[in-house]
LUMDO-242164 format. One record per residue (C-alpha): x, z, y. Coordinates in pm, whole numbers, padded with zeros to 5 digits, always signed. Each point is the difference from the previous one (the first is absolute). Last residue first. Example, Ala and Ser with C-alpha at 12.3 -4.5 7.8 and 13.67 -1.06 7.14 Angstrom:
+01367+00714-00106/-00137+00066-00344/
END
This chain:
+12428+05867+14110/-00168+00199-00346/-00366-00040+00211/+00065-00293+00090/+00084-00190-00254/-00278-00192-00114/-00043+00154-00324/-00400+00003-00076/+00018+00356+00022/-00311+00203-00090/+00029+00384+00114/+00242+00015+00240/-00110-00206+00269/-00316-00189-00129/+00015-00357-00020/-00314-00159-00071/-00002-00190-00339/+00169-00379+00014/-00274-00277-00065/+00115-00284-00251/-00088-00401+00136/+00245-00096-00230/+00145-00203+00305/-00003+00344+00196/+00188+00183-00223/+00297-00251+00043/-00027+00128+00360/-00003+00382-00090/+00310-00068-00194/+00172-00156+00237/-00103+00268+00298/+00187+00243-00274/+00300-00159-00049/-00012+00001+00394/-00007+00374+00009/-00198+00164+00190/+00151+00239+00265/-00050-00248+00318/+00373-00072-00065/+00139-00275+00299/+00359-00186-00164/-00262-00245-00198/-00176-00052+00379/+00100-00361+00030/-00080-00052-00351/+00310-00086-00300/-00118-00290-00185/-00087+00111-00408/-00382+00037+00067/-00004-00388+00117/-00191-00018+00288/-00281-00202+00078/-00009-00188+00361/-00316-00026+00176/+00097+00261+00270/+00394+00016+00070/+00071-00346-00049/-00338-00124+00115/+00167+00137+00345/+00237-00307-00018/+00346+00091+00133/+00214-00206+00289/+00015+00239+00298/-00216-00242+00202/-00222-00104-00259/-00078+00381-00050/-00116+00041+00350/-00141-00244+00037/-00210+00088-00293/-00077+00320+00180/-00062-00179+00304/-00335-00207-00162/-00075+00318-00180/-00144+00130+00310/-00121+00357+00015/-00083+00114+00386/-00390-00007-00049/-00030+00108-00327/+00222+00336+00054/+00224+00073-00259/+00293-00223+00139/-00022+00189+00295/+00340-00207+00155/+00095-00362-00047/+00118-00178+00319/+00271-00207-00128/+00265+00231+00041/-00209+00253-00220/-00036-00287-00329/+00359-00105+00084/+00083+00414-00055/-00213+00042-00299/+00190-00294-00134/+00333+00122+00032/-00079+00349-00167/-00121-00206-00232/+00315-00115-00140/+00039+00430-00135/-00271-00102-00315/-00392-00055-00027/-00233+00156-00222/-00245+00173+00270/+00087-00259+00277/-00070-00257-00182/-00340+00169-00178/-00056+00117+00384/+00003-00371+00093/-00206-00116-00279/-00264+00241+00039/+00012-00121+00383/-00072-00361-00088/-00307+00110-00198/-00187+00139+00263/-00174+00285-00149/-00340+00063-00142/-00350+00046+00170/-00364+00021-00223/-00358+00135+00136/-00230+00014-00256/-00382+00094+00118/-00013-00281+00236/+00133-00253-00319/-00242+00123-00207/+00021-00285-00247/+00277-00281+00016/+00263+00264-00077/+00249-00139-00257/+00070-00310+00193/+00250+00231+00202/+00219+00098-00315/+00013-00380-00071/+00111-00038+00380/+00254+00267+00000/+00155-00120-00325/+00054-00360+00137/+00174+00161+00353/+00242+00230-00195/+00099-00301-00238/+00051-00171+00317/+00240+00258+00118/+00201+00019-00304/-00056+00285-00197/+00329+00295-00042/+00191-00067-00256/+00085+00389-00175/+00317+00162-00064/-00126+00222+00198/-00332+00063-00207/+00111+00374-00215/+00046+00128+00371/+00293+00087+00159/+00010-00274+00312/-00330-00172+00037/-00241-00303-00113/-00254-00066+00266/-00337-00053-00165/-00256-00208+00274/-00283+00266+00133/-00364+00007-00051/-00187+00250+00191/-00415+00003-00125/-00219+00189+00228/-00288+00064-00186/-00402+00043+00139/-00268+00225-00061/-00272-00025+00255/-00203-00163-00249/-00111+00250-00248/+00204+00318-00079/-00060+00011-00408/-00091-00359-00061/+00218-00124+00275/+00351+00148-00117/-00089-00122-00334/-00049-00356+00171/+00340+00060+00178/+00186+00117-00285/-00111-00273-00190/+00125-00257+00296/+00349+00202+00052/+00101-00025-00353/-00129-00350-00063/+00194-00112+00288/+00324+00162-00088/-00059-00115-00355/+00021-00340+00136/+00319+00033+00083/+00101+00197-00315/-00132-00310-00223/+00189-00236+00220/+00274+00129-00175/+00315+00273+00129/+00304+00060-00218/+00172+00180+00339/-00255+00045+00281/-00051-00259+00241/-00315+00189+00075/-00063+00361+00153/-00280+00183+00022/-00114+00289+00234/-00434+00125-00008/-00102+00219+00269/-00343+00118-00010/-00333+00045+00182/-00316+00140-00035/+00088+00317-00126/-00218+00301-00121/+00101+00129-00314/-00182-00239-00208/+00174-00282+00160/+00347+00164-00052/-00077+00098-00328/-00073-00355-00081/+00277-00135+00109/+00218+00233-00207/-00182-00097-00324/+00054-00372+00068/+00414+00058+00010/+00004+00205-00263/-00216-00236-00210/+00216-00326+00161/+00302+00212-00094/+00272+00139+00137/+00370+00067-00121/+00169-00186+00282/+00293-00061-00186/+00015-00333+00150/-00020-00201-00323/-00260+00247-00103/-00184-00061+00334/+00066-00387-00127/-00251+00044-00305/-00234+00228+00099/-00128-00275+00310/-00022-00054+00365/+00315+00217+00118/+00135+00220+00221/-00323+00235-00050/+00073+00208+00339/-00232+00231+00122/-00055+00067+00387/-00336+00259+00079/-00085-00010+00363/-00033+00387+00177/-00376+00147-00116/-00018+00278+00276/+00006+00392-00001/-00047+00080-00371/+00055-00359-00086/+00318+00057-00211/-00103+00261-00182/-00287-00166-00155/+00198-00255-00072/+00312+00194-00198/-00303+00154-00203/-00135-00311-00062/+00402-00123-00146/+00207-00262+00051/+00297+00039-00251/-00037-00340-00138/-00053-00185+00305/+00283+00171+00159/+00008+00092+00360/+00222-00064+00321/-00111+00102+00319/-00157+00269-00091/-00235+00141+00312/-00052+00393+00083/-00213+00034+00336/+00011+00283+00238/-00362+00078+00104/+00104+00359+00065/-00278+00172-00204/+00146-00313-00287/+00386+00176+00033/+00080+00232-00230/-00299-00086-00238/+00127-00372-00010/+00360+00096-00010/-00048+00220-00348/-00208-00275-00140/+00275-00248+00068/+00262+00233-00090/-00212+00099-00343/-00093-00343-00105/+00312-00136+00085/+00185+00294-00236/+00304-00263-00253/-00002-00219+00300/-00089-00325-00133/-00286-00044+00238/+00251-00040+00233/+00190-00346-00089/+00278-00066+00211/-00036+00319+00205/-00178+00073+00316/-00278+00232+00025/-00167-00077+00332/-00172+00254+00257/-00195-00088+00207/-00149+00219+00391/+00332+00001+00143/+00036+00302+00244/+00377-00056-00050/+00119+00373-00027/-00279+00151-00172/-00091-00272-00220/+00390-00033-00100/+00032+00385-00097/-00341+00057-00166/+00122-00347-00220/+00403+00180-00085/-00206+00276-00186/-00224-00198-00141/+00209-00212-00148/+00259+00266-00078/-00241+00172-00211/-00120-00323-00196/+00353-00048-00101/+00261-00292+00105/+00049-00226-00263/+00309-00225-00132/-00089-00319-00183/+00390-00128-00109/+00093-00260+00133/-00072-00127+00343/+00213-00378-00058/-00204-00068-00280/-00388+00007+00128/+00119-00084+00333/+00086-00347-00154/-00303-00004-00169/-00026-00336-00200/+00073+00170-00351/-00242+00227+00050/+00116+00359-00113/-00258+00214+00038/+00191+00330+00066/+00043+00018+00380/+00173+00100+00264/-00038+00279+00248/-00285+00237+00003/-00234+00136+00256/+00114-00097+00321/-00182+00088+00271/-00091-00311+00297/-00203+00153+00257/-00183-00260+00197/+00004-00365+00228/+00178-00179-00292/-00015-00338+00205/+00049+00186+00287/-00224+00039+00295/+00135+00120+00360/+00141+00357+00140/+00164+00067-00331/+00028+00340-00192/+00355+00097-00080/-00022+00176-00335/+00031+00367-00067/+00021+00208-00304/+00308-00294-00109/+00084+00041-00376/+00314+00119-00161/+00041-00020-00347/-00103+00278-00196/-00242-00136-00201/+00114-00362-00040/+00289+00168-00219/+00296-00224-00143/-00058-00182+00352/+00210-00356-00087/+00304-00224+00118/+00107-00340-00112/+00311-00029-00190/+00244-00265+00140/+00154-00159-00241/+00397-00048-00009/+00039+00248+00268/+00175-00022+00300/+00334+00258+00024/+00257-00263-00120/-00179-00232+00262/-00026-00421-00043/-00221+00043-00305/-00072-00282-00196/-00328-00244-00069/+00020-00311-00199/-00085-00288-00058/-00365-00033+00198/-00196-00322-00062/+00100-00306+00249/+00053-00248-00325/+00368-00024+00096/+00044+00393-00031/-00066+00241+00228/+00218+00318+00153/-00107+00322+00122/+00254+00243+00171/-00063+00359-00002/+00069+00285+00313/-00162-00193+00259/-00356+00070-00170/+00064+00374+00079/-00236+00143-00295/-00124+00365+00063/-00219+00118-00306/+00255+00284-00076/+00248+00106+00268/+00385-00125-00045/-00113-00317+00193/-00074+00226+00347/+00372+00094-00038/+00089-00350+00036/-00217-00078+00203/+00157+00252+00256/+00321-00076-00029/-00133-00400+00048/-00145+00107+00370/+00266+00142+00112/-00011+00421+00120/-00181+00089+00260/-00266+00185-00169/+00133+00063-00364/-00200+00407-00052/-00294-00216+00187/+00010-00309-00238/+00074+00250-00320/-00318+00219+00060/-00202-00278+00134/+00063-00180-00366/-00074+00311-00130/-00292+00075+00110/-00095-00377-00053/+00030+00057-00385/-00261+00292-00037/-00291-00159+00127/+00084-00337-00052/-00121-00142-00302/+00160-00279-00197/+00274-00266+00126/+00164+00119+00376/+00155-00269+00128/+00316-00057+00216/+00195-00212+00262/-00300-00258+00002/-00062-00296+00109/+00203-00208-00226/-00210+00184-00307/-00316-00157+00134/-00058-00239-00295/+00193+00229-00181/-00230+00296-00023/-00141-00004-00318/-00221+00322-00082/+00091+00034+00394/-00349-00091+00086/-00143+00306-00138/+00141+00182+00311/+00332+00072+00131/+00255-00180+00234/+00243+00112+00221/+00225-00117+00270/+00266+00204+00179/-00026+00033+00352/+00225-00211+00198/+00309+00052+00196/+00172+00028-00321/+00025-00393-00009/-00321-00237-00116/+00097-00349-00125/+00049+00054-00312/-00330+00218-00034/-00221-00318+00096/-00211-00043+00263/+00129+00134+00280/-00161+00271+00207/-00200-00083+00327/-00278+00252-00073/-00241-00313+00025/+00223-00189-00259/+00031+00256-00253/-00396+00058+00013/-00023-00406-00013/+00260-00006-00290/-00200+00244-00186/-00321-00168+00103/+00126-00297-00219/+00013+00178-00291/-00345+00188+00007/-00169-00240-00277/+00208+00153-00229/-00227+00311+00005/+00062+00375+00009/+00374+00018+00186/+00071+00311+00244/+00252-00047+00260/+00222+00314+00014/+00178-00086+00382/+00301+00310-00022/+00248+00143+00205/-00240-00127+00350/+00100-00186+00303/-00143-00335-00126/-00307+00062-00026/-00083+00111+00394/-00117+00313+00017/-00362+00065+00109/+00011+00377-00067/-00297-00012-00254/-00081-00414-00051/+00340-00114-00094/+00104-00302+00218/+00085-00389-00003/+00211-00118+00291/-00166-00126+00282/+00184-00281+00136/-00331-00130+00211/-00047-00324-00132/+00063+00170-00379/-00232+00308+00049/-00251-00319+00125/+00018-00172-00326/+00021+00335-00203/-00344+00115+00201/-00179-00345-00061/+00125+00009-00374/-00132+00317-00128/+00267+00277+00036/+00250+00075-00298/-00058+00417-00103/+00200+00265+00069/-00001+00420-00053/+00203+00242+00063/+00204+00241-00204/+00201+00297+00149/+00271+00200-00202/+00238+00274+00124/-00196+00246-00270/-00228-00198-00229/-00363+00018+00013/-00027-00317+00262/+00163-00139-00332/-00271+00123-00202/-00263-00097+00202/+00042-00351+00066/+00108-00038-00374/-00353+00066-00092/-00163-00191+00265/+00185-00329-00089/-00099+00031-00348/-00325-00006+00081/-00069-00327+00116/-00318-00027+00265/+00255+00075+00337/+00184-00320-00123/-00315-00264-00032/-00132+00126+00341/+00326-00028+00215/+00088-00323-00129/+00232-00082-00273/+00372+00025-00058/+00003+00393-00009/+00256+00215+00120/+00083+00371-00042/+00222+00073+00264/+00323+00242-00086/+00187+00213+00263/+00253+00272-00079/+00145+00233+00156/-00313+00120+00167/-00007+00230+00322/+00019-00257+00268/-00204-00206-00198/-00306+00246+00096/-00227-00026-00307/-00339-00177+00022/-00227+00020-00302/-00338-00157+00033/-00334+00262-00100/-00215-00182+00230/+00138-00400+00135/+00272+00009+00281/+00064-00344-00061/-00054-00246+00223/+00073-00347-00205/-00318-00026-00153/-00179+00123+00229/+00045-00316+00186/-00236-00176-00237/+00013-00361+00151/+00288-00060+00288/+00017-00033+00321/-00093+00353+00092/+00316+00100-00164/+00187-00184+00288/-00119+00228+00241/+00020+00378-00028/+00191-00040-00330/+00280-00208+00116/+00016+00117+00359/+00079+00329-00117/+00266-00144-00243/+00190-00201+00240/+00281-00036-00261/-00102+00158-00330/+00185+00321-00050/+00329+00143-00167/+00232-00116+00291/+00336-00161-00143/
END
């Protein structure tokens, strides 16, 4: 078998013209790592099931990029699923899907690591399988095939997908994909089950063939077994002890065309200690680990000079919680303001927001300001564990306006557990006062953009046990939230998600191993880029399900009793379950649980002592 794309020069001389965004596909980007396969043992492409654009914005993917190309014998490359006018012509003309550095087919390498952020990807994992002319599901897929891995915060619960799979890597996967290479190269050649077998003994990896699930007449899970004597009962997920020390790229690939995060993304700190009980990343990145101001700087002189980017964007679940923001942001801004680099924050507190943080900020150029209230009232952010106030909440707002913004980013949610009408219209009365205080100190060229989405209730968090809203409850809360804002309507501007896709990913989010069946109706029938508006149709998803005999408001709207066994009971996050419980019986009292700081003030998850 020839390692290259049949006709290749032909292929990107002509046929790529066809196409829209043909650099896309080219490669060859600045600061790319191409290793001579010749010289590698051992070949590993880091796929994405989304376009070009989404995948080259997430920055996991660059991380592991470079510390495999890092390893000795090792080369990692890079694929993403094409738009659908190049995978419909890829398919007329047999063109097998491709890694972007040497242009190697898929399906000729040791390892396809497909990494899994959103549920609403599922269907672009069968149509990156399908392109690279690889089976579907594991069973059917002999040694001739590269062995199958998934990793990403998808795989929190991974058996809606778990037929797809040969193995998946649950937690972080800096350290744990060394030595899955390590074992795959040291086992090259040998079968295919040898080798997950040994790839089982390695914490965080779960071989979903390896355990047997079984349901009882009601269709809730039984019971879930081993099939391996070397598979572990639960699968531990896997964690960076030190943030600190932890490998981090000094060089990014810099794209030829515009990507949704179109700048340097730098880490800051990794989890989080807020606790909100409908944060599924919240949980599942336990405990808040920091990288320090020194290494921040250090590792931004490196990326400016080798990218040429002119932003720079702290990245962490909630930055301004960073036990020295106000010194690495004021450090950065004096590094880099006679450069006209920018420093944005992505991701900021309302009740850490500080002036000083603001000033900061808008040394070079204001960059939009996103804060996220969650709810309308006092009363169901302490159901939520939000720990905000409509005081906090006001205060912030104005410091923003004072300090020289004109616009801001406000992110709800409704459908919420416990929810009123009150808290609906306390969205409205929320965003209107902060408006007209917004107006009094910045006049009339203020304005609000107000993104409402529907509450999804997910895997590991204190609300999994959760119903999730039906979809006409979603549509009556939408338009009471919507009658809110009769005033100022030019100077509000208000979008929130389709509520047939919240129900999808809350299926696919809570679901069980009989999905597997349904995501593959849903592809057969056409479905692909579910998270795009203009390919989504929830028409063939409930096909989909008709056809393989389940009801999706099974999975979504459906309550569960805290004594049924979960699809992903044999999948450890860290945190206990006892104490997810606990934090949902907290909820109904409405009682706030302190920040969680890691060795200081425990508030006995788990994870720490796991």
């Amino acid at each position: 078998m020839v390692e290259k794309i049949p006709d290749q020069d032909n292929f990107f001389k002509n046929e790529l013209l066809k196409i829209t965004k043909p650099a896309r596909y080219i490669g060859e980007e600045w600061n790319i790592l191409i290793k001579n396969p010749s010289e590698t043992t051992c070949s590993v492409v880091l796929g994405f099931p989304d376009i070009y654009e989404i995948g080259m914005s997430h920055l996991g993917l660059k991380i592991l990029y470079q510390i495999l190309n890092d390893l000795s014998g090792v080369r990692a490359e890079r694929a993403f699923v094409p738009w659908p006018d190049l995978g419909k012509l890829m398919k007329e003309k047999d063109i097998p899907l491709f890694s972007l550095e040497n242009k190697t087919p898929i399906r000729f390498f040791d390892i396809v690591g497909l990494s899994l952020q959103t549920e609403m990807n599922y269907t672009n994992i069968l149509y990156f399988l399908d392109l690279a002319q690889i089976p579907f599901r594991s069973s059917e897929r002999g040694d001739d095939f590269p062995i199958i891995i998934g990793g990403g915060a998808s795989t929190c619960n991974p058996e809606p997908i778990s037929d797809f799979f040969d193995a998946f890597l649950i937690g972080e996967g800096e350290e744990a994909l060394v030595e899955i290479v390590q074992i795959v190269s040291a086992m090259k050649g040998q079968r295919k089950g040898d080798i997950l077998s040994e790839l089982a003994k390695v914490v965080g990896v779960y071989v979903p063939s390896f355990y047997q699930v079984d349901y009882s007449e009601n269709g809730v899970v039984s019971n879930i077994q081993t099939m391996d004597k070397r598979a572990f009962p639960q699968i531990q997920r896997r964690w960076l002890e030190d943030l600190d020390r932890a490998s981090y790229p000094e060089t990014i690939p810099v794209p030829y065309i515009s990507i949704v995060h179109d700048r340097i993304p730098l880490e800051i700190s990794r989890g989080c200690t807020r606790g909100c009980r409908f944060c599924q990343a919240g949980m599942i990145y336990r405990p808040q680990r920091e990288r320090s101001p020194e290494n921040i700087l250090r590792l931004a002189k490196k990326l400016v000079a080798s990218t040429g980017y002119e932003e720079i964007s702290l990245l962490s679940l909630s930055s301004t919680d960073h036990s020295r923001i106000e010194e690495i942001i004021s450090g950065l801004s004096r590094l880099f303001e006679a450069k006209n680099v920018n420093i944005s924050l992505p991701s900021i507190r309302m009740d850490t927001f500080s002036v000083q943080i603001a000033q900061n900020l808008k040394r070079v150029r204001k960059s939009g300001l996103t804060f996220a209230p969650e709810a309308g009232t006092d009363r169901l952010r302490r159901i939520i564990n939000k720990g905000l106030t409509d005081q906090e909440i006001f205060s912030t707002l104005e410091k923003v306006f004072e300090g020289g913004w004109d616009d801001v980013k406000l992110y709800f949610m409704f459908g919420l557990p416990e929810e009123k009408e009150s808290d609906l219209v306390g969205i409205s009365q929320l965003v209107n006062e902060g408006l007209q205080m917004g107006k009094k100190i910045r006049g009339k060229k203020v304005s609000i953009h107000l993104s409402v989405s529907a509450f999804v209730p997910k895997p590991h968090t204190p609300f999994q046990w959760i119903g999730q809203n039906s979809l006409e409850e979603f549509e009556e809360k939408i338009q009471r939230i919507k009658a809110g804002f009769f005033r100022d309507r030019r100077m509000i501007r208000m979008n929130w998600s389709d509520f047939r896709e919240s129900a999808l990913e809350a299926v696919l989010a809570r679901g069980d191993r009989r999905l597997s069946t349904v995501i593959e109706k849903a592809y057969q029938l056409g479905q692909i880029m579910d998270g795009w508006r203009e390919f989504f149709s929830f028409e063939r998803w409930k096909q989909a399900f008709e056809e393989a005999g389940l009801d999706y408001r099974f999975y979504s709207e459906r309550w569960r009793d805290p004594k049924e066994i979960l699809p992903w009971d044999h999948i450890s996050s860290g945190v206990k379950k006892e104490y997810l419980l606990k934090e949902w019986e907290k909820s109904h009292r409405q009682e706030v649980t302190p920040r969680c700081v890691h060795f200081q003030e425990c508030m006995g998850c788990g994870v720490c002592s796991s």
